[in-house]
Phi, psi and omega in degrees: 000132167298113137016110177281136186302167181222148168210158177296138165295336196272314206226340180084035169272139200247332184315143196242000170278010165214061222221136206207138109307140190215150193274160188222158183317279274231005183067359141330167154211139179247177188245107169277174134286177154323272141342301160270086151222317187287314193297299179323316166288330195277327163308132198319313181225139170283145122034049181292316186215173171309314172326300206333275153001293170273331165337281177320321200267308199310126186295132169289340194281126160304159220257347200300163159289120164258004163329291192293348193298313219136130173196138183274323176327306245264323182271017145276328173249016163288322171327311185311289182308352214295325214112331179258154207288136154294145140251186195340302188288344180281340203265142168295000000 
């Protein structure tokens, strides 16, 4: 018989070398990844349930591509990176 799969309740990561079982308020127990296992400890208040659990965890950030808005970081260090040659006035 196989093993039953396991994954993080929060994000669905399967790899199981970053795969954590945690205790819940309510004595239950889930499965985190690393990352939310780390988040989990560092919060404030346990847990009750799995929702919880992703309520609490789930990333917030919008899904949109923010590549194209503009960055000053990102286009300094594609500038950095590109490959073309400085000139002169550039040089220490």
């Amino acid at each position: 018989m196989d093993a039953p799969s396991r994954s993080c309740c929060v994000c669905g990561e399967s790899d199981a070398r970053a795969l954590v079982d945690v205790n819940l308020a309510s004595g239950a127990s889930a499965t985190l990844c690393g990352s939310h296992a780390l988040m989990h400890a560092r919060a404030r208040a346990t847990a009750q349930s799995e929702a919880d659990l992703r309520n609490a965890l789930s990333d917030r950030r919008g899904r949109r591509d923010r590549r194209r808005d503009g960055d000053e970081l990102g286009a300094a260090l594609t500038a950095a990176f590109s490959g073309t040659r400085r000139t002169g006035e550039r040089r220490a």
